[in-house]
C-alpha positions in Angstrom: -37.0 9.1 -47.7 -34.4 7.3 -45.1 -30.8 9.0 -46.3 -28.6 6.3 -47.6 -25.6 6.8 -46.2 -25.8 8.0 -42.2 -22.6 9.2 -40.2 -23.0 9.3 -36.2 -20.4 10.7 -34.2 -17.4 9.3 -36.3 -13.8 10.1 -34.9 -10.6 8.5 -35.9 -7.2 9.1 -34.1 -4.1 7.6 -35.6 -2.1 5.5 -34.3 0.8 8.5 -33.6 -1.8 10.2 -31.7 -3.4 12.6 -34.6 -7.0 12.9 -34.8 -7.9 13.3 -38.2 -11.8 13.1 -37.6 -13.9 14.8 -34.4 -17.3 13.3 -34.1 -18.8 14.1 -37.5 -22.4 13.3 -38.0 -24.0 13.5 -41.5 -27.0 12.0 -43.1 -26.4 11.6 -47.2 -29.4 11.9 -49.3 -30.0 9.2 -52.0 -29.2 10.7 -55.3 -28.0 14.0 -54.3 -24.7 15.3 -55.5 -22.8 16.3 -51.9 -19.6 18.1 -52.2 -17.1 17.8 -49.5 -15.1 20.9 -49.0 -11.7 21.7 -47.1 -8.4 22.8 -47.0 -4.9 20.2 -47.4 -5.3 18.1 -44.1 -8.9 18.9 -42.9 -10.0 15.6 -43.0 -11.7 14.7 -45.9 -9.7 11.7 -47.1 -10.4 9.9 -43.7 -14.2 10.2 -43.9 -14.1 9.0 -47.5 -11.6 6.5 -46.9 -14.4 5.2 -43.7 -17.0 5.5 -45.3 -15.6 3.1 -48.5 -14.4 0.9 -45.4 -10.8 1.0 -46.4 -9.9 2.6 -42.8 -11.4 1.6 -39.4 -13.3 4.8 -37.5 -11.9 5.1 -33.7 -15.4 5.8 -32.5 -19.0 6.7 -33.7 -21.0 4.4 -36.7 -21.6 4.5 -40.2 -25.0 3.0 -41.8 -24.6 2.5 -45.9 -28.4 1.5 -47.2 -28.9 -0.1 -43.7 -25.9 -2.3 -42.9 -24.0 -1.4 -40.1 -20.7 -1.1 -41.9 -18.7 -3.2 -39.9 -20.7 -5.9 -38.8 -22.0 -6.4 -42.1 -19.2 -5.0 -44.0 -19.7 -7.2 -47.2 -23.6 -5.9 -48.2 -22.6 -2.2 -47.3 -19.3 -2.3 -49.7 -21.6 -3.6 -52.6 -23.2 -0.3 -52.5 -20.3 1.7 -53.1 -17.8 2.8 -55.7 -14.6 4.7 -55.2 -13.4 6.6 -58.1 -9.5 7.5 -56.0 -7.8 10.5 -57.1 -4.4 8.6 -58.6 -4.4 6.8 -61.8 -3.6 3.1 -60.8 -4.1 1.0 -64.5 -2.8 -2.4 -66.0 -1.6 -0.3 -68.8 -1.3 -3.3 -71.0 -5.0 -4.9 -70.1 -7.8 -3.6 -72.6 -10.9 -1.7 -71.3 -13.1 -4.2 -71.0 -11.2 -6.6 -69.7 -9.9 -4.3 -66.8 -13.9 -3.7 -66.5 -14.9 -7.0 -66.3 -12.2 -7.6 -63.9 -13.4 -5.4 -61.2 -16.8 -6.4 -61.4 -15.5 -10.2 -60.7 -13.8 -8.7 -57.6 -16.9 -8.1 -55.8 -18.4 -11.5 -56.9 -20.7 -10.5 -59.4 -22.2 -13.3 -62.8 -20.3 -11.5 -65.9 -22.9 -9.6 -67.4 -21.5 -7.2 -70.7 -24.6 -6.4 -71.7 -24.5 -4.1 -68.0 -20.7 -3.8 -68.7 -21.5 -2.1 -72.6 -24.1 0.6 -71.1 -21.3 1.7 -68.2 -18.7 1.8 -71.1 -21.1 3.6 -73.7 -22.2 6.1 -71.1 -18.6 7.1 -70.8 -18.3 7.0 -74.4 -15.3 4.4 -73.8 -17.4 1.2 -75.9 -15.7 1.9 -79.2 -12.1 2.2 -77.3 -13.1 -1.4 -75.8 -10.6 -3.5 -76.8 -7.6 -0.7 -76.7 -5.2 -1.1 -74.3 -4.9 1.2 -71.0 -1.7 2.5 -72.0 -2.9 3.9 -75.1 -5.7 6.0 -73.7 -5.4 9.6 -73.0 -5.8 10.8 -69.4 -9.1 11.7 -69.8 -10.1 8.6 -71.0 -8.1 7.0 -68.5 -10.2 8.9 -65.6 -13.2 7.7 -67.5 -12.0 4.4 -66.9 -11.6 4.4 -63.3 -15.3 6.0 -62.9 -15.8 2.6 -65.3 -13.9 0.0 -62.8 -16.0 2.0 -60.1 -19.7 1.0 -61.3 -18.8 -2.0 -63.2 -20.8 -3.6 -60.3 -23.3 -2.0 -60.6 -23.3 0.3 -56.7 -25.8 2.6 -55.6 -23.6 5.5 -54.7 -19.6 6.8 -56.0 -17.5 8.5 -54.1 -15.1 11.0 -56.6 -11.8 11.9 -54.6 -10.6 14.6 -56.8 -11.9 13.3 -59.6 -10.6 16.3 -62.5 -7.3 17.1 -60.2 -4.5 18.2 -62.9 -7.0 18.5 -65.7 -7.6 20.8 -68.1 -10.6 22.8 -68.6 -12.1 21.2 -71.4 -11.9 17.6 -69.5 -12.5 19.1 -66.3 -16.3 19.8 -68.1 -16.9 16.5 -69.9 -16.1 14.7 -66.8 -18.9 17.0 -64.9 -21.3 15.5 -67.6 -20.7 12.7 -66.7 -21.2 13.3 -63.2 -24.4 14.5 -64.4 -25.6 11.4 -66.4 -24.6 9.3 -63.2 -26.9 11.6 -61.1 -29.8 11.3 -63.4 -29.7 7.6 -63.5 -30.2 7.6 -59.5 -26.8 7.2 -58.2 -25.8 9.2 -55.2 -22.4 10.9 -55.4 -20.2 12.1 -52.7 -17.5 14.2 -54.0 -13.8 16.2 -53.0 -12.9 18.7 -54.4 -10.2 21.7 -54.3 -11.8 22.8 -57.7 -14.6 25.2 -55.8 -16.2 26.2 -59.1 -16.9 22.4 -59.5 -18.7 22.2 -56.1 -20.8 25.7 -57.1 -21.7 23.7 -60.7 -22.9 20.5 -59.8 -23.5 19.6 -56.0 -26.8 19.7 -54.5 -25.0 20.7 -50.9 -22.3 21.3 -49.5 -20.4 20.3 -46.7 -17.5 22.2 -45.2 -15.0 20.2 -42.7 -12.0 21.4 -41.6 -9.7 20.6 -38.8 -11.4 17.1 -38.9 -14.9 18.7 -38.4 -17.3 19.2 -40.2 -18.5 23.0 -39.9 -21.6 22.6 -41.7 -23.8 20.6 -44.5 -26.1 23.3 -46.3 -28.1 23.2 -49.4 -25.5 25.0 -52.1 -28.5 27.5 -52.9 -30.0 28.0 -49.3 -25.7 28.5 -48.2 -25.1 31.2 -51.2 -28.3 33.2 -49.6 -27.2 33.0 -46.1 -23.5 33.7 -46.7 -23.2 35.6 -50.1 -23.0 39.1 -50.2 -23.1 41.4 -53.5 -20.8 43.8 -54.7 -21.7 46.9 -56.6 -19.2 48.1 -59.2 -19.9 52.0 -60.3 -17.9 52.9 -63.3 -16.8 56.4 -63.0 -17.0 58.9 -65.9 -13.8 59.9 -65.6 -10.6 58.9 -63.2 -10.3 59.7 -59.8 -6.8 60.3 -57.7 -8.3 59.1 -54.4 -12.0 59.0 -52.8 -13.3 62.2 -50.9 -14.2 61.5 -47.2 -17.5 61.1 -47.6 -16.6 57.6 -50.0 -14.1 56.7 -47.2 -14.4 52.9 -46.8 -15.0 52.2 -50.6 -12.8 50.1 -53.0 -11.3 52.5 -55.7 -9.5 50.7 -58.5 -5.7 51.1 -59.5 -6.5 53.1 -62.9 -9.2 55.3 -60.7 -12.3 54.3 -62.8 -14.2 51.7 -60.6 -15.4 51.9 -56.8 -16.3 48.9 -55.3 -19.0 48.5 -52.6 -19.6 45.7 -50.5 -23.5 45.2 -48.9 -25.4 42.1 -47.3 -28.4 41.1 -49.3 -30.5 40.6 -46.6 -30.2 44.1 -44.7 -33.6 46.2 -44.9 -31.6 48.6 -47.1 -28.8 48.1 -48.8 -27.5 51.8 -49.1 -27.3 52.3 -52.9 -29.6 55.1 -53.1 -27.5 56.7 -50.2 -24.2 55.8 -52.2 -25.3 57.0 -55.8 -26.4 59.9 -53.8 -23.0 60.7 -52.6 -21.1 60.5 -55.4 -24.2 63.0 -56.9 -23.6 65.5 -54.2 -19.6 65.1 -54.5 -19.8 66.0 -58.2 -18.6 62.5 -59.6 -19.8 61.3 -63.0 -21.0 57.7 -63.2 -21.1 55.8 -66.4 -22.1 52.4 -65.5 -23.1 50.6 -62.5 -23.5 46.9 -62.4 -23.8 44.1 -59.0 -22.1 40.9 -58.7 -22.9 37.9 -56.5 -20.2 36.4 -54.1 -18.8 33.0 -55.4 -19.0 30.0 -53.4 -15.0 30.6 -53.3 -15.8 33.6 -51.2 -18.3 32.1 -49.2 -16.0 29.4 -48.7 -13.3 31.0 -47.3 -15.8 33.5 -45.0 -16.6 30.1 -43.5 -13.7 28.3 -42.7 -12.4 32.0 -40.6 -15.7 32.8 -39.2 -16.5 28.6 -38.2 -13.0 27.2 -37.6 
């Protein structure tokens, strides 16, 4: 299957003189979930920004379901929803008006029978007729993602899309990420949020400095970059480690020794280490491993990469 979205060698500098992208090249897969990952100022509002052709690239080409996205700017926009990280409502329009408003902005035949499944999905239909202003900011958010397929696109790009939300929304908007996957839309998302990234993208990409590092499949990435740690709870507290545990993480209140070891060594040492503390006299209650978050893969990354 041809990828729906392809990136070759895009660069833009600024007109002060700042590059903000350095030839990034990236094919996106038709109904995947891609995360974009990076710190403040890597980049990744540029690319989006490009990509949704509200900024003009320097250099390089971007391809959206075919069309060259300059020269044929209009059929390439079609395809695409932006979802932007700022709330910006007619807080006195209702719902559905604001809905059908942005689907007349891309010159498409009113259609609320289309217009009543987006709403529905979002479980917006029975707020319908309310008025933006009386909408909570979740709803709100739900919205925008509204405005953002009311015309129906093919992929939606989510900048930031549960920034300053609470827990509890920050999860209902992930299932509706979820529902837009299944249906077949392709989403590219930012996020700072990396549990998000770890608990719904398919991959991941990592740009930083206005490059991008590398795209991996999130699974294939936690293998090649995740370590484990091994917790050992000990029977009783220690003061400090002996010499032959030098190197070892022991806890503030004594109790817990950390070790760190790569999964993919031939051995990983924990016979050797529950060994030691056998020979050293140390009573161990518990043991118990723990695999490195994307967070920590993350930030390996960007240090090892950058």
């Amino acid at each position: 299957m041809s990828p729906i979205i392809e990136v070759s060698d895009l660069s833009k500098t600024y007109a002060s003189g700042t590059p903000a992208l350095k030839g990034v090249t990236l094919d996106i897969r038709e109904g995947e979930i891609l995360a974009l990952l990076g710190p403040n100022g890597a980049g990744k509002t540029t690319f989006i920004s490009i990509l949704c052709g509200l900024v003009t690239p320097t250099g390089g080409q971007v391809r959206v379901g075919g069309h060259d996205l300059l020269r044929d700017y209009r059929a390439a926009r079609s395809l695409i929803g932006l979802v932007p990280q700022e709330i910006a409502l007619e807080f006195f329009e209702s719902v559905i008006n604001t809905v059908r408003f942005s689907r007349g902005l891309y010159g498409k035949a009113p259609d609320d029978a289309y217009l009543e499944r987006v709403l529905r999905a979002l479980s917006l239909w029975d707020k319908r007729d309310a008025k933006l202003r009386e909408l909570s900011g979740g709803m709100k958010r739900r919205v925008l993602i509204a405005k953002a397929l009311s015309h129906g696109p093919r992929i939606l790009f989510l900048d930031e899309p549960t920034a300053g939300v609470d827990v509890n929304l920050r999860r209902e908007m992930w299932e509706v990420v979820r529902g837009l996957k299944a249906e077949g839309v392709t989403i590219i998302l930012t996020t700072h949020y990396l549990e998000e990234a770890e608990e719904m993208a398919d991959r991941v990409g990592i740009i930083d400095k206005g490059r991008l590092l590398l795209v991996r499949d999130k699974a294939d990435l936690m293998h090649e970059f995740g370590q484990k740690v091994l917790r050992v709870e000990l029977a009783a507290p220690l003061a400090e480690l002996p010499s032959a545990l030098s190197g070892l993480e022991l806890s503030p209140d004594g109790l817990t020794v950390s070790y760190r070891y790569d999964t993919h060594a031939d051995r990983s040492g924990i016979a050797r280490l529950l060994g030691t503390f056998a020979a050293e006299g140390i009573g161990v209650r518990d043991v118990a491993t723990e695999q490195s978050s994307l967070e920590d893969v993350f930030l390996r990354l960007v240090r090892d990469l950058a």
